[in-house]
Every structure is written in structure tokens, then in C-alpha cells.
N, C-alpha and C positions, 0 to 999 in steps of 0.2 A: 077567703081564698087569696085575696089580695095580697094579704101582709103573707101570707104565707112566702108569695113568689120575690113581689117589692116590699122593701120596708121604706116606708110611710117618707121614714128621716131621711134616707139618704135621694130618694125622689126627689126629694123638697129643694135640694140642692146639690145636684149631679149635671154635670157637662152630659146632655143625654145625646149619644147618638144611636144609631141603626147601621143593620146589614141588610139589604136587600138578595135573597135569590129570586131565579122564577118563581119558584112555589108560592109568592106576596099575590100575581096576580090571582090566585086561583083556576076556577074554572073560564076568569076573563081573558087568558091569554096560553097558548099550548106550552108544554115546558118541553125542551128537547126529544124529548120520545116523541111528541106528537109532531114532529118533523116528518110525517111518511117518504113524502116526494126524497126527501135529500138521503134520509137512511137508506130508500131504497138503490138510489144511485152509488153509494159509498159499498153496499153492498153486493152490487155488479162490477165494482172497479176495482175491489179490494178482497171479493171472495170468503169476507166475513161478514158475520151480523152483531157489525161493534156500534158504539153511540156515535155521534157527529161528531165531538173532538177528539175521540180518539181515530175515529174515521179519517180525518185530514188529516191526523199526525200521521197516519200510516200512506196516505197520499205524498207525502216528502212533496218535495217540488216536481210532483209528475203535474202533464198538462190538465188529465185530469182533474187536480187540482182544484184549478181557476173556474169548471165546468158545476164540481159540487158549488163552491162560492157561490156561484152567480145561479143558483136553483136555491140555494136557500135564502139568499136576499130575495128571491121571488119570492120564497111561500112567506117568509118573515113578511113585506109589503103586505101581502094578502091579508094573513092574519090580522094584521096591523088595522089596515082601512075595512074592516069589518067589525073593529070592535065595540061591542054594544056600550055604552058607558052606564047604564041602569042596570048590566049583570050586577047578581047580588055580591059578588068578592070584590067588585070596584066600589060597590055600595060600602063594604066591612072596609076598607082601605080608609075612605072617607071619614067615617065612624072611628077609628084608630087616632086620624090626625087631630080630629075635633076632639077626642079623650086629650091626649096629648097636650092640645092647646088650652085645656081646662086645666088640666095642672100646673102648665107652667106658668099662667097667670097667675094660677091662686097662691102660688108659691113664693113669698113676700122677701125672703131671703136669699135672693138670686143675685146674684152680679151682673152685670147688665149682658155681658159675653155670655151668661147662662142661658141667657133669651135665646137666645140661637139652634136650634135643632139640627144637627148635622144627618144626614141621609147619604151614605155609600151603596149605590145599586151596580149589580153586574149585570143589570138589562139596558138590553138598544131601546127598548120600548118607551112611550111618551104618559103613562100610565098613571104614574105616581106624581110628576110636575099638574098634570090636570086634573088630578083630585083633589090637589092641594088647593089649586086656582080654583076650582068649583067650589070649596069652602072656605072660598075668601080669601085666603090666609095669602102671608107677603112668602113666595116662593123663588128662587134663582138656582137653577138648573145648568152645571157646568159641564160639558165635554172638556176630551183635548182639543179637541177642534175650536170650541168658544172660548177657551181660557185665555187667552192672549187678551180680547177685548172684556170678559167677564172677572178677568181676575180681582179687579176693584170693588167688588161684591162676596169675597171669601172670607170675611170675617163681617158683613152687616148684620148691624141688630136694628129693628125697626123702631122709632121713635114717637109718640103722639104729644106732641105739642100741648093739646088740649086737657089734654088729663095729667100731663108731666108724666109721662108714665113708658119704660121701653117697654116694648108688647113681642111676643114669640113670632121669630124670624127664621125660615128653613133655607136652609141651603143641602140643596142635593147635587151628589160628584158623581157622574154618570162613567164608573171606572173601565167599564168596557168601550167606551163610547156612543155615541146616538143616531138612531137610523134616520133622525130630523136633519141632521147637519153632515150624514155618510161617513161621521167620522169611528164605523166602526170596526172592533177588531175581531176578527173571528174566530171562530171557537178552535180551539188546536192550545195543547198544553202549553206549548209556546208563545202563548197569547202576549205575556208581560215580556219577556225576553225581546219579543218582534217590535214590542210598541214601547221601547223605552227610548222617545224621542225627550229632548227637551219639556216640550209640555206635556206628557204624561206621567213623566218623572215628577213634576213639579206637584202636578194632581195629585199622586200615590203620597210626597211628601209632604201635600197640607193635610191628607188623611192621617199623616202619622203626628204631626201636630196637633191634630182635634183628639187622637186617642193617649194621645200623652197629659192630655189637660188635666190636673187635678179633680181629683173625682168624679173619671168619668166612667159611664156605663154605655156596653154596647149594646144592643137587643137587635138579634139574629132573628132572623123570620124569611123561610123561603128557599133557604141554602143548605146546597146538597154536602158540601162541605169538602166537595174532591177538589178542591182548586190549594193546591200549596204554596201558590205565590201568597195569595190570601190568609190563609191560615197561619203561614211566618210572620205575616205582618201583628195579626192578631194575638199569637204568642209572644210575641218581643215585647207586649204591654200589657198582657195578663203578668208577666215578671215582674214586672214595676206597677202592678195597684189596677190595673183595668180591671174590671167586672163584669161578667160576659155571661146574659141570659140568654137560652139558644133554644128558639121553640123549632121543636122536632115535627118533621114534615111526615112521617107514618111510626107509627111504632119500632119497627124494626130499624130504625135507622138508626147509625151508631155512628157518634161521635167522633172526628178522627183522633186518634191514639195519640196524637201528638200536643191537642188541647182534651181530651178528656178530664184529666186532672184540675182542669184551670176554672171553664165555664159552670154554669148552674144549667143544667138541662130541663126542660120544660115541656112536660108529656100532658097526656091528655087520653079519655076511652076511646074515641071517634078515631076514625082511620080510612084515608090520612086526615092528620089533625090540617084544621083553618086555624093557623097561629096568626095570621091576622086578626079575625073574629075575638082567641083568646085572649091578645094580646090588648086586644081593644076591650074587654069587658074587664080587665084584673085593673088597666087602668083607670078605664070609668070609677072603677070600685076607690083608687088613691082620691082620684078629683075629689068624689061623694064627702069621705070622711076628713079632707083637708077643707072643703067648703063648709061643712057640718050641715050638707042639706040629708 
């Protein structure tokens, strides 16, 4: 099933990055629907029963507005300071990165920039940096808000003196921004257009650096795929040689029409599919037969 999905070869030696949606944390963190409090208010204010982004879009700059905002940073807090870290999908996340770091050790043919795991997430959430730190691993988590003093960390690869040896370095670009440092932007179509300050321009253009690197591969996990700022970014380097596995969050979910042609789509019986989970067993499966255990 492995080589089916990755081939062995180009693992071995792939600029690997990630897209993160909600759907990564699984059952450990609610995905926009499970927003009750704020849908409910969007849909008192607005006379529809639309989702949250498009809810504020249709808020324009009415006062109410500012009222959904500040009810869904409350329930988001909420959510946040309740989350179990032993639920079993922050367990599979953990599981994922540990695959992950078994292959790109065992992969002898790296350049040392290949050490590097790049991670694009569109969550506020602190999820994924503390999974990574729970397994050890050397992690640097960037908002627009930190990039000013972080930026000196956008291209580390970790070193071990003792073995001679560079070892797998992550770096994750928190595209939305982080509820750790408030620096985030909120849901409304308008998201990129509103936040293209200096520093998050600068963040969307070391993403487009990492996806321009010669052989590199994305692996989509969690993303619902309506975001079109996203999706052009995404397309503009599937034209020029990116490689885009995109595990599908339920069966029915359809590709957008605009990358369908480009990525490798990644299904599964279960529904909705845990593409974390899967994505963490197909690569356990590279590690296995690249180690020859």
C-alpha cells in the first residue's frame, strides 16, 4: 500500500512538506461547524444558516461584526484550554511525525536543506508545535506576529556534532496566525487580502520558496480545500513540478476543480477518513522497507 501511494525513490529524496487543515486534529479539536455559540449568533444577525466565514463575510463591517469575533475567540480559548493531549488523534499526529523522522534519517541521500520539514497550517491552535516537542523533535513555530524575531530560524537544519550528522528539523508557518501570540486572522474570505501586512506577505513568500524547491512534495491532510488564496498558491507550483498528495477528509469530498487535474487524491473505506492515521501508516510502511527491518 505504501509504494502504491509514495514511491520509495522519490521519499528518499523530496523537499517534503505539509498542509495542515482542521481536520489534522481530528476528534482533538472542533472543526468550524462545531462552532455552535458563533454560528448561532451569525445566524441571528444575518437571517441565514451559512458557516462562520462566510457568516462574517456577509457581516461587512456591521458592528455586529466585532460581537461574532469576540464570541468565537471565546469558544476557540475554550476549546483550546480543554484539550486533552492523550486524545487518540493528537496521539496519530505524534505517530505521523515520528514516521516522518524515521524516514528522513534513514534517507542517506538528503542534502542537508532536506533535513528540514516544512509544516503550513491554517490553525490558531498550539496542537501540532506540541506534538512535535512531545517527541522530541527540534521544532520552530512561526506566526506573523513572531516572524520579525523568528525569522532567523526559516531555513534551520539541526546539527549533531557528535555523530557528524544533520538530523530532521521542522519548521512550521502558522499561515492563519496563533491564538498563543493573538496574532490571528479571522475567518472571512478576506482573510489574505486583510492580512497582507509586511510580515505575512513575507511568511506566504518563504512558503512559496519551500514549494518551489526542487523536488518537492506537499502532503495535504485536514483541508477542506475552499480557501482560494491557498489553492492558487498551490497551483502556481503544481505547473512547475510540485507533487501534491491530498488525503480526503470524507468520501464525498471533491477536489477543487481548479487543482483536480494536478494532485494524487488519497481515499480510504472509513468515513470521514483519519488521514493523519493513514498517512502515518503508508509512511511507517517507506521507514520499514528503507531501514530493511
Amino acid at each position: 500500500m505504501g509504494q502504491e501511494v509514495f514511491d520509495p525513490k522519490i521519499m528518499s529524496s523530496a523537499h517534503i512538506n505539509f498542509l495542515f487543515g482542521s481536520g489534522v486534529n481530528g476528534s482533538a479539536f472542533p472543526t468550524m461547524d462545531g462552532f455552535t455559540e458563533t454560528k448561532k449568533i451569525i445566524k441571528e444577525k444575518t437571517g441565514k444558516d451559512v458557516g462562520i466565514e462566510e457568516g462574517i463575510d456577509l457581516l461587512g463591517n456591521d458592528a455586529g461584526r466585532k460581537e461574532v469575533i469576540a464570541l468565537f475567540e471565546n469558544e476557540f480559548s475554550k476549546f483550546e484550554n480543554s484539550t486533552d493531549f492523550s486524545n487518540a488523534s493528537i496521539k496519530n499526529i505524534e505517530k505521523l511525525f515520528k514516521a516522518v523522522n524515521s524516514l528522513v534519517e534513514v534517507s542517506e541521500n538528503r542534502q542537508p536543506q532536506m533535513k528540514q520539514v516544512n509544516i503550513f497550517t491554517l490553525n490558531y491552535d498550539n496542537i501540532v508545535e506540541s506534538s512535535l516537542k512531545n517527541c522530541g523533535l527540534i521544532c520552530t513555530a512561526v506566526s506573523p506576529a513572531s516572524l520579525a524575531f523568528e525569522n532567523v530560524f526559516l531555513n534551520l537544519v539541526g546539527y549533531r556534532p557528535d555523530i557528524k550528522k544533520y538530523i530532521p528539523t521542522y519548521l512550521l508557518l502558522k499561515l492563519h496566525g496563533d491564538s498563543k501570540d493573538k496574532s490571528m486572522v479571522f475567518p472571512g474570505n478576506g482573510k489574505f487580502r486583510a492580512a497582507l501586512d509586511a510580515r505575512e506577505f513575507e511568511l506566504l513568500f518563504d512558503m512559496k520558496s519551500k514549494l518551489s524547491a526542487f523536488n518537492s512534495i506537499l502532503i495535504v491532510i485536514g483541508y477542506s480545500g475552499h480557501d482560494e488564496d491557498v489553492n492558487g498558491i498551490i497551483k502556481s507550483f503544481i505547473s512547475s513540478g510540485l507533487t501534491v498528495f491530498w488525503f480526503k477528509y470524507k468520501k464525498e469530498d471533491v477536489i477543487p476543480a481548479s487543482l483536480a487535474s494536478g494532485v494524487i487524491p488519497v481515499e480510504n473505506e472509513s468515513n470521514p477518513i483519519d488521514g493523519t492515521l493513514q498517512c502515518q501508516k503508508l509512511l511507517s510502511q517507506l521507514w520499514t522497507q528503507s531501514s530493511g527491518k
